[in-house]
Every structure is written in C-alpha cells, then in structure tokens.
C-alpha positions as CSV (number, residue, x, y, z in Angstrom):
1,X,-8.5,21.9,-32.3
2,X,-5.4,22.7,-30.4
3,X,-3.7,20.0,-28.3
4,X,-0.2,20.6,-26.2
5,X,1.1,17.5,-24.5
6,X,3.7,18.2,-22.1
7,X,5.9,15.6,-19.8
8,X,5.8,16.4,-16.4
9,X,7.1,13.9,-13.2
10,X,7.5,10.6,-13.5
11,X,4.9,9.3,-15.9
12,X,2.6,12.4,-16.0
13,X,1.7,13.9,-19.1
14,X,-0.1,17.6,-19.4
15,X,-2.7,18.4,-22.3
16,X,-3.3,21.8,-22.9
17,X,-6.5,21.5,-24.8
18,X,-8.8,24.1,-27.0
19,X,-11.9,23.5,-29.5
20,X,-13.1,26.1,-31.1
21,X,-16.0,28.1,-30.2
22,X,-18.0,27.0,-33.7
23,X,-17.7,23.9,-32.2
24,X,-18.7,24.8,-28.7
25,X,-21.7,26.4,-30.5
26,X,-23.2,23.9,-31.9
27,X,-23.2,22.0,-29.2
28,X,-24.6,24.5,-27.2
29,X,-27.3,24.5,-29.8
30,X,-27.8,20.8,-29.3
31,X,-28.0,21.2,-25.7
32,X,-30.8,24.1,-25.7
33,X,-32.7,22.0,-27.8
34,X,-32.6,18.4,-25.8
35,X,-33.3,21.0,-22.5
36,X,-36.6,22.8,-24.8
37,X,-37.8,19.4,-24.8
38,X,-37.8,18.5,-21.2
39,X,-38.7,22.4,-20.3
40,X,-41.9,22.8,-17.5
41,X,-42.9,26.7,-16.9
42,X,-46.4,27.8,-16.3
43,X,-48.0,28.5,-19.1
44,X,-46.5,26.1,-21.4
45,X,-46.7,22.6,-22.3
46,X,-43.6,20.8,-22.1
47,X,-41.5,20.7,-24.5
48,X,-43.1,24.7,-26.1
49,X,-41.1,26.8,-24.0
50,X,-39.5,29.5,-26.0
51,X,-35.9,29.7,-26.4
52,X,-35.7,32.9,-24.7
53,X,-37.3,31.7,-21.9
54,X,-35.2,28.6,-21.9
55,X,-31.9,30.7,-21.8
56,X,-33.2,32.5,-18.3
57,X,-34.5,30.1,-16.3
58,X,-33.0,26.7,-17.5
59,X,-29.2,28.5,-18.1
60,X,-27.7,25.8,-15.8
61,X,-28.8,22.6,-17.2
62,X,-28.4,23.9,-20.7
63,X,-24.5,24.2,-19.6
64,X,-24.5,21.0,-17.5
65,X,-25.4,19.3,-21.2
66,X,-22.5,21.0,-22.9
67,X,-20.4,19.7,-20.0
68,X,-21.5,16.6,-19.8
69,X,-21.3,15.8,-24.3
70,X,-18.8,18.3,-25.5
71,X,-15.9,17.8,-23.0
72,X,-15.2,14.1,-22.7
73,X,-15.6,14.2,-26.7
74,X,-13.4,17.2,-27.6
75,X,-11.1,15.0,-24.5
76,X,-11.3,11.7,-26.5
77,X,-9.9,13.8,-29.9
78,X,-7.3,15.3,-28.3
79,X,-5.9,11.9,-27.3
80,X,-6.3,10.7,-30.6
81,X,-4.4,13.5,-31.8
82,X,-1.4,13.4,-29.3
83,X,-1.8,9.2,-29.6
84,X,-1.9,9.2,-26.0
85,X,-3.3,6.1,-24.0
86,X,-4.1,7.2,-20.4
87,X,-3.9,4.4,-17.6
88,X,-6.3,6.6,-15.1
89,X,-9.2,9.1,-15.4
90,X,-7.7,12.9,-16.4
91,X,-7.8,15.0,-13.5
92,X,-9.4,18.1,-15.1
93,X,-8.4,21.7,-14.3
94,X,-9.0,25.4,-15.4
95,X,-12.0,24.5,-17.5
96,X,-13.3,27.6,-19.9
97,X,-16.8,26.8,-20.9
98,X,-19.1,29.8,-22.2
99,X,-21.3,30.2,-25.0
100,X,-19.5,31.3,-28.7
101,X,-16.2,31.1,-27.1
102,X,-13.5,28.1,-27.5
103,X,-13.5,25.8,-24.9
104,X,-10.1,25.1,-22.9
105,X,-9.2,22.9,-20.1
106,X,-5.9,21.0,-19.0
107,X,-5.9,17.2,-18.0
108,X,-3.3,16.0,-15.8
109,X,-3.0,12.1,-16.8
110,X,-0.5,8.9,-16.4
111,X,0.4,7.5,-19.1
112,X,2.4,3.9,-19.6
113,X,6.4,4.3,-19.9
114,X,8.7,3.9,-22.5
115,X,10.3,1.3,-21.3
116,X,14.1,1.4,-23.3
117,X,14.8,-2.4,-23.5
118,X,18.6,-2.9,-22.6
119,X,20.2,-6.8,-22.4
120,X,17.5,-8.9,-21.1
121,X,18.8,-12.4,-22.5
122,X,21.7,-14.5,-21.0
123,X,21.2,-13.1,-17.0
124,X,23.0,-15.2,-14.7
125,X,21.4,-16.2,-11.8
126,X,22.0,-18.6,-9.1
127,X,19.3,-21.4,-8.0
128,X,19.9,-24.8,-6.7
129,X,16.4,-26.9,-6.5
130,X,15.7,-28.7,-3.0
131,X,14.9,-32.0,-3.8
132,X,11.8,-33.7,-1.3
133,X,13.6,-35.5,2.3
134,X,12.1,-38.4,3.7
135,X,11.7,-35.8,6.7
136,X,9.2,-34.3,4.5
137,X,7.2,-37.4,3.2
138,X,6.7,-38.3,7.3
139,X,5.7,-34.8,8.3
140,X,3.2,-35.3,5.9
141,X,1.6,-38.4,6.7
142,X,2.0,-37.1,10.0
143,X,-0.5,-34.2,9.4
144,X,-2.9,-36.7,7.5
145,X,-2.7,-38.8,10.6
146,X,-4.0,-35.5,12.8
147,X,-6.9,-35.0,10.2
148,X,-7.9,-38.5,10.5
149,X,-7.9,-37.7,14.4
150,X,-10.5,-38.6,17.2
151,X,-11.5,-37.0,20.6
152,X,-12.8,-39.3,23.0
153,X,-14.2,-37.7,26.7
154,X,-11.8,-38.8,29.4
155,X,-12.3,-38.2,33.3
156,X,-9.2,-36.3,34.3
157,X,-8.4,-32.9,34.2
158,X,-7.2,-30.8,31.2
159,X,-3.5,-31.2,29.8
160,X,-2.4,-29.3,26.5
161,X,-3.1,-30.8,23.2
162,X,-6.8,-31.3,24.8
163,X,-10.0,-30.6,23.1
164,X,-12.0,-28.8,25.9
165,X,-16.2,-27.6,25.9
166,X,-16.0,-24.5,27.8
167,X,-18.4,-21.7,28.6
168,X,-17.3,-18.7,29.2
169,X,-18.3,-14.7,30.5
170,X,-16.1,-12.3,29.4
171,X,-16.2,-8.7,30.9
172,X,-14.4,-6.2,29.0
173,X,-14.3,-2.6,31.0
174,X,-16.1,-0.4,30.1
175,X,-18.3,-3.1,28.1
176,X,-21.4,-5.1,28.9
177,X,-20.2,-8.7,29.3
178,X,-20.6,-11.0,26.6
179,X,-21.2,-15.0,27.6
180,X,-20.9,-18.4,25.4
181,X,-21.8,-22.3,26.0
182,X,-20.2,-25.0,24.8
183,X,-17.4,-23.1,22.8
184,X,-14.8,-25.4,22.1
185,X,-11.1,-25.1,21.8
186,X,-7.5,-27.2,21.6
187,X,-5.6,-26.1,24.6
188,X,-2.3,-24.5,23.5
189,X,-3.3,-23.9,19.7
190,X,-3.7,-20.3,20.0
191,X,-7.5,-19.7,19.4
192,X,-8.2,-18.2,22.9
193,X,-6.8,-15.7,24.8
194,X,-3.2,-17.2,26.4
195,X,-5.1,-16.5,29.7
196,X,-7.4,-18.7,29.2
197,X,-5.1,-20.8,27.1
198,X,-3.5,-21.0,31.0
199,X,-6.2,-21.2,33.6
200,X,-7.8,-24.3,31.7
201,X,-4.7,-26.3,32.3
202,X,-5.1,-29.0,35.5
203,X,-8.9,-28.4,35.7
204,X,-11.4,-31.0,35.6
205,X,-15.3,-31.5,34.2
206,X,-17.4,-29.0,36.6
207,X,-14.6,-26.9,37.9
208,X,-15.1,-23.0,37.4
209,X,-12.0,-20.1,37.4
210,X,-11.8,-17.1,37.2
211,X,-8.6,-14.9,35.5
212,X,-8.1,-11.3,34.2
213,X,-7.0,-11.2,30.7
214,X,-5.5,-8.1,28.4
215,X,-5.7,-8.0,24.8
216,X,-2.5,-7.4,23.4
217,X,-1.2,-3.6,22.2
218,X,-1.0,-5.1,18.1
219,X,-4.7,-7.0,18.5
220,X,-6.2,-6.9,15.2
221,X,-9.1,-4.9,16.5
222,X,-7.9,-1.2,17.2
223,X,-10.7,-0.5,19.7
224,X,-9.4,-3.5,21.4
225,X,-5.6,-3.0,21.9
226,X,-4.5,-3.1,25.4
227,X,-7.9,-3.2,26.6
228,X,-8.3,-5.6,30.1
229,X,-11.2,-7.4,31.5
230,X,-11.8,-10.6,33.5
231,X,-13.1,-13.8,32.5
232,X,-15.1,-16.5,34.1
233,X,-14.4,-20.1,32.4
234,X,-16.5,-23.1,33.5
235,X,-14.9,-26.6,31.9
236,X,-17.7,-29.1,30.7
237,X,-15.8,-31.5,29.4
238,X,-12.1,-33.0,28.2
239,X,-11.6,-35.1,25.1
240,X,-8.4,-36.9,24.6
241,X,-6.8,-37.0,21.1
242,X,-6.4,-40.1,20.1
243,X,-4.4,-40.8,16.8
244,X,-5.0,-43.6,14.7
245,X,-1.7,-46.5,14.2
246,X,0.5,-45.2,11.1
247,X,-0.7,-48.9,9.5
248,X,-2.3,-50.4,5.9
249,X,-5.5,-49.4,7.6
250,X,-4.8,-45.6,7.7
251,X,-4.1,-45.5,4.2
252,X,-7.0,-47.6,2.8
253,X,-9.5,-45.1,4.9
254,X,-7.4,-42.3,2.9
255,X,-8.6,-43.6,-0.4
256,X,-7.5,-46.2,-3.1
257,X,-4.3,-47.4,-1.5
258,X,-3.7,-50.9,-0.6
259,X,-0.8,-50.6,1.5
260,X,1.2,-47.9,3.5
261,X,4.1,-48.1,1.2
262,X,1.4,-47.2,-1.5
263,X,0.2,-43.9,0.8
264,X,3.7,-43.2,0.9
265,X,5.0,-43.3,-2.8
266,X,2.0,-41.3,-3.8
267,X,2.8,-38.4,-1.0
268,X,6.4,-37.9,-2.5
269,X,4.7,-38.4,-6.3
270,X,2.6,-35.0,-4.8
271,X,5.2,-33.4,-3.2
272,X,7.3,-33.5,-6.0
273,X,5.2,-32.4,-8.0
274,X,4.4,-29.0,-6.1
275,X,8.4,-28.8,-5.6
276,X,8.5,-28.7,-9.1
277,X,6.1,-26.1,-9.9
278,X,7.7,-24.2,-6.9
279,X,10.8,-24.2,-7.9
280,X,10.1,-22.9,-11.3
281,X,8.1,-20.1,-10.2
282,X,11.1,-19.4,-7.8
283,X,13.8,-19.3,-10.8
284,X,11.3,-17.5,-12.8
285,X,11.3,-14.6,-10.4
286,X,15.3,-14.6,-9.5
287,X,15.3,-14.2,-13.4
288,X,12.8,-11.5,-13.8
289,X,14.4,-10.1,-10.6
290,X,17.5,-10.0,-12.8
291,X,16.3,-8.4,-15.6
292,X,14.0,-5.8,-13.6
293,X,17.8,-4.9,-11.9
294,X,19.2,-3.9,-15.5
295,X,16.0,-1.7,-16.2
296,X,15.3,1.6,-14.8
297,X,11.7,3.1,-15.2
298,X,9.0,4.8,-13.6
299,X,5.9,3.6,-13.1
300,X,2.6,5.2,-12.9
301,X,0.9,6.2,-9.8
302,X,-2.3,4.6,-10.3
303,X,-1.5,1.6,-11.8
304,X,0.3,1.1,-8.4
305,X,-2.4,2.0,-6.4
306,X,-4.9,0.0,-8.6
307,X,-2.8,-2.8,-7.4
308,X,-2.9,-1.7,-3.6
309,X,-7.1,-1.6,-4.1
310,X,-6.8,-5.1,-5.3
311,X,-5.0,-6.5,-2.4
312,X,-7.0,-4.6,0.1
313,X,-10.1,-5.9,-1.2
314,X,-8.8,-9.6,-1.5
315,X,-8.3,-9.1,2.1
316,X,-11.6,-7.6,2.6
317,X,-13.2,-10.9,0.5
318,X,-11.3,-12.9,3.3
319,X,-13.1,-11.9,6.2
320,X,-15.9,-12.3,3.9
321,X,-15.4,-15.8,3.6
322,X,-14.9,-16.3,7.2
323,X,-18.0,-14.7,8.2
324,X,-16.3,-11.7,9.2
325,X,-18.2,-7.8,8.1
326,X,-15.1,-5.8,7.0
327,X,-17.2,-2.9,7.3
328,X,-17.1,-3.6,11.1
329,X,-13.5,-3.8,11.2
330,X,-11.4,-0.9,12.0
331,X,-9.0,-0.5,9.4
332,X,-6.2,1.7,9.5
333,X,-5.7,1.8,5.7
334,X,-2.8,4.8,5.9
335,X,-0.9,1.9,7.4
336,X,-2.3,-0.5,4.9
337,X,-1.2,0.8,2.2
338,X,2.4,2.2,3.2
339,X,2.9,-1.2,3.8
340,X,1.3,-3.1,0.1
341,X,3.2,-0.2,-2.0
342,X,6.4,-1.6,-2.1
343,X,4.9,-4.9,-3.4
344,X,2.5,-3.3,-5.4
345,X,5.2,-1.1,-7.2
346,X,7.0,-4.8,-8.2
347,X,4.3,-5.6,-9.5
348,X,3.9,-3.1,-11.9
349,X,7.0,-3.0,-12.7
350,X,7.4,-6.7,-13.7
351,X,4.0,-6.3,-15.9
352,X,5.4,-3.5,-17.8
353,X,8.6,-5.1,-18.4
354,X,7.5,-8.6,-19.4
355,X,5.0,-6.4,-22.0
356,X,7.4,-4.4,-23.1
357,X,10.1,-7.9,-23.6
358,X,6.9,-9.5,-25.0
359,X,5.9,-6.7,-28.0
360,X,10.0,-7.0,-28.9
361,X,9.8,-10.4,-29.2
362,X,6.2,-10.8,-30.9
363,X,5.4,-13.5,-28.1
364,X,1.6,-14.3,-27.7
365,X,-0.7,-16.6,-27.3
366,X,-2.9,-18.5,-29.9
367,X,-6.3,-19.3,-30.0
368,X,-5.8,-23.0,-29.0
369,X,-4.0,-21.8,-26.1
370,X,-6.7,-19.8,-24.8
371,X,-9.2,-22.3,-25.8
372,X,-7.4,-24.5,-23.7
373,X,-7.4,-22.6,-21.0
374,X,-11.0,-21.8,-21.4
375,X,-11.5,-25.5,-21.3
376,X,-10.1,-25.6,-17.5
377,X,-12.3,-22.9,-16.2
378,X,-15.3,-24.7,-18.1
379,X,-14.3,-27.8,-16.5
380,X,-13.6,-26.3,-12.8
381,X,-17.0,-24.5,-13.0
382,X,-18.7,-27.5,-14.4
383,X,-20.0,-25.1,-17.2
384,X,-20.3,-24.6,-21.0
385,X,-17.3,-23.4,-22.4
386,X,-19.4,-21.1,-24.3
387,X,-20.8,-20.0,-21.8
388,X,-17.6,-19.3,-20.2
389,X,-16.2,-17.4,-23.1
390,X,-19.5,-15.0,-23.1
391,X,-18.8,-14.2,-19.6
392,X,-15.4,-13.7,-19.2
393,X,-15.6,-11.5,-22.7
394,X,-18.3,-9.6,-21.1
395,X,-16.2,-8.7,-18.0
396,X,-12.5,-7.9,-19.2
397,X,-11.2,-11.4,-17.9
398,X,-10.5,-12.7,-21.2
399,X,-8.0,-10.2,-21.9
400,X,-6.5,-10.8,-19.0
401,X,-6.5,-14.5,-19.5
402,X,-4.4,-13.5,-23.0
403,X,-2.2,-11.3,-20.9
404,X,-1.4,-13.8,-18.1
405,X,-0.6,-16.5,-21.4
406,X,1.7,-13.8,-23.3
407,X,3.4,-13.3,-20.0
408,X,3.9,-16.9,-19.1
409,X,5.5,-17.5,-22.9
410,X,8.0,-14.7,-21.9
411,X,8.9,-15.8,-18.7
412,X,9.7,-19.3,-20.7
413,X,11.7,-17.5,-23.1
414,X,13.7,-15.7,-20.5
415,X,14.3,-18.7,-18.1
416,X,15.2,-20.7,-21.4
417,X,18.0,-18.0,-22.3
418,X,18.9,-17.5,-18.4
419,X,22.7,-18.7,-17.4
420,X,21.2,-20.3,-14.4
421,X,24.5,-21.9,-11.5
422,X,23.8,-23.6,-8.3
C-alpha cells in the first residue's frame, strides 16, 4: 500500500492513499458473495442467484459493500503507517473504486500540533488576593434576609419594590392577543415589559390601564424585535415586602446558629472559602495566560468548533431546564458562533499546551486519585461507585476525568514554579 502524507495550512495534513487492486479484488469477491446471499430475482431462491446475474442487476450494492469494508480499512492502515492520529472525520476526495484496479482516494484531516515547548517555568505574573470586607459579610446577610422575606396584601396603591397579581391582554400587531390571570411580578425587577413595569406604579386593587409597549430592537426573540402592541393590565392585588429584624431569631430560622454573631462568623468562614478557591483559579489562568503568551501554535479547526457545539448546546440544555423548547427559539447561530470562537480557540489552546507541559513532565494522575474522585460523584449521585465507574467507562467520561486530574497536577506545578508579585 502506498501512503503520501503531506502538510498543508495550519494543522491539516493530506494522505495520498493507494491499495492495490489484489487487494481491492478480494474484497470485491467478498462483497459479491455477502450480496449472492441476500439476492431476490424471479426464478431463484434467495441466496441461488448466479454470479453472472448478480454482476448485472445487483452491480450497485456489490460496490456499496466494497465501499462501505474496504475503504475505512485500507484508511485505518494508512494511518498506522504514516502514525497519524486524526482529531476529526477525513474529508474524503477523488475516490477510484473499480473492480481489479488499485483503489485511491485522498483524506483531508486535522491532526494535533507539535507543540515546540519553550520556557514554561519561572513566569512572572502579577496577582494581589482581595481579602473578604465587612461590606461583603452584610451584603450577604442582607440577601439571606430578602430570601427569608414575606409579602403581606396592603390596601394602597402600587409603589416599586411591590409584589403585584396582575392580569393582563397583550395585543401584538399583527398577532392574535394573548391574555393571563393572576401573573405575578416585583415592580421594578425587570421581569415585565418597562411599560408595564411603569403603568402599574400609583394604581390600586381593581384599577385597570391601558399602555402601548415595543419590544426592544436586541429582544432575544428575533421575530419579536421592534415589534409594538398595546397592553391592557388590571391590578388585583398589592403585597408589601416585609423583611424580617437582622436579630438571633433570623439566624436560628437559618439553621444551627444560636446567635447572630454565629450567622455571621460562619458567612465570612464561606466566603473565604470561595475567595480562596477564586483566587487560585484566577492565578492559575494569569499563569497559563503567561505561558500560552511564550507559545506560538495552531490549532485545529475542529477541535475549536467541537468546543463551540459544546457551548451552544449547554445553552440549548438551559432553556431546557427553564422550560424553554430551543427548537422554538430563533437562533442566529452565524452570530453565535463568531462570537464563542475566540473563547473556544483559548480553550484549545490551553488543553494542548498543558498536554503537551504535562507528557514533558510525566505528570498524571494515580489510581487513588481517580478513585477518589470517583468516590465524589458516587457520593453526589448517591450511587455505587461501581456503578459509577461502569458508566462513566462506558461513555468516555472517565478519560476525561484522568485528563481534567493530569491537567490540574500541571497547573500546580506551574503556579508552584510561577514568580508571582502583587
């Protein structure tokens, strides 16, 4: 077999492939005989159709077999032979397939680069960790004080910060109108139309208004940018917050704390906690930003976009979650992805480099590592770890549990080496 590799842009590699045609003949042989078997004409039983026969009226699928068996496995050799290890499907071109002659094709593929590994120990970088304020402990308790909060009905009319039961007609031109009861709402939080958001204000239980509305020219829904209408709002009623005293009491409702000062000591124990971890994955990626500046490489197309169908499909599982059909929402994914590429190419990059700094360095993880880890998931999913392991072996995520480890060791390594100032 003949294999030519040749380096084209970026990370695109050409094989010039040929097998020979006793190759291509015995699989053509194969291929007449699987077809003889499934063979209907009139006058035969299946599977006694004569050869001859076979080659004139059956021609097609005898090929379609060769196809389908003799080219992905003559592909597979040839990237054996030129130790190639594609990161996307070959795109396939000028493909010579006849009976007892070779058969040629070229595949287009990406391939991983080779990444030449200049100084990555010893960057300097500059990081000064933000310790938590008292500002930041209050604003806290503050916010568990507004989850803790209570509406009560009051008789006077509607003021911002008010929880209002409205129903509502809204008539879109060119639409049918569309009508809800008892939809409720904060006044000024953003969740209705600012229209809406401006008519309620100063009206009382009974009172009715009416206000045109526009949707605005960057609406999330394309087919409803700029697109006007009135609306009919009728109030029902107005509920007051009411916020409970920042006392002992609040903080035994909020669990196992006798005392305010208690609530309080444990909110900065939490928040310093997720500083922490924040600040570390902050220095971690001013040093990888470093050592990504010192290395020039190109990275493959489709690992890039790989990346872009990941996020677009997180998104997707979003709307999901909130009850949304994606399917019913009208993407414009020529923005979308101009605008994840730049991110997505990062991305890449920084997983090739930290693989490349890893193999150099002989960093991965071991088995009690991922055993631990395992023993996490088990425990989040209230599951057998063996079950676990099964699953997560059966769907690729256990190598990419190892991958996430081996990176995490090297981005300890090069944080531990970093010259970090404030």
């Amino acid at each position: 077999m003949k294999v030519e590799v040749e380096a084209i842009e970026g990370c695109k590699r050409r094989l010039a492939v040929e097998a020979p045609a006793d190759v291509v003949q015995q699989e053509w042989e194969r291929a007449y005989g699987r077809v003889q078997k499934q063979a209907r004409l009139p006058g035969f039983r299946k599977g006694h159709v004569p050869r001859s026969l076979v080659k004139v009226h059956f021609a097609d699928d005898v090929r379609r077999e060769v196809a389908e068996h003799l080219i992905p496995d003559v592909y597979r050799r040839a990237l054996d032979e030129a130790r190639l290890e594609p990161v996307n499907e070959p795109d396939l071109q000028d493909v010579k397939l006849e009976e007892g002659a070779p058969l040629s094709f070229v595949a287009v593929v990406e391939v991983k680069p080779a990444i030449a590994l200049a100084e990555y120990k010893g960057v300097e970088v500059r990081h000064a960790p933000k310790a938590v304020t008292a500002d930041e402990v209050a604003e806290t308790l503050e916010h568990m004080r507004e989850q803790q909060a209570q509406f009560n009905v009051v008789e006077r009319a509607a003021a911002p910060g008010d929880l209002l039961v409205i129903d509502y007609t809204l008539a879109l031109e060119g639409q049918e109108p569309s009508s809800q009861t008892g939809y409720q709402f904060i006044v000024g939080d953003g969740s209705v139309l600012p229209e809406i958001d401006q008519v309620v204000v100063g009206l009382s239980a009974g009172d009715e208004r009416e206000v045109a509305f526009r949707f605005a020219d960057d609406h999330r829904r394309e087919d409803l940018r700029g697109k006007g209408g009135r609306a009919t709002v009728k109030l029902s009623e107005v509920k007051e917050k009411v916020l409970p005293a920042l006392d002992d009491e609040l903080a035994k409702s909020l669990g196992a704390f006798d005392t305010l000062e208690a609530l309080r000591a444990e909110v900065l124990k939490q928040l310093e906690a997720r500083r922490a971890h924040d600040e570390q994955r902050a220095l971690q990626e001013k040093v990888v930003d470093a050592v990504l500046g010192g290395h020039e490489f190109a990275v493959p197309d489709a690992l890039v976009m790989r990346q872009v169908a990941h996020q677009i499909e997180h998104t997707r599982e979003g709307l999901r979650r909130q009850g949304v059909d994606p399917e019913r929402v009208p993407w414009d994914y020529g923005k979308m992805v101009a605008e994840l590429k730049p991110a997505a190419e990062r991305s890449v990059r920084r997983a090739l480099l930290l693989e490349a700094i890893a193999a150099r360095e002989g960093l991965a993880p071991g088995e009690p590592d991922v055993e631990a880890e395992l023993e996490k998931i088990a425990q989040a999913s209230q599951r057998p770890l063996p079950a676990i392991r099964r699953m997560m072996e059966k769907s690729g995520d256990l190598e990419a549990l190892r991958h996430g480890l081996r990176d995490r060791l090297t981005l300890d390594m090069l944080v531990s080496h970093a010259k970090i100032t404030g």
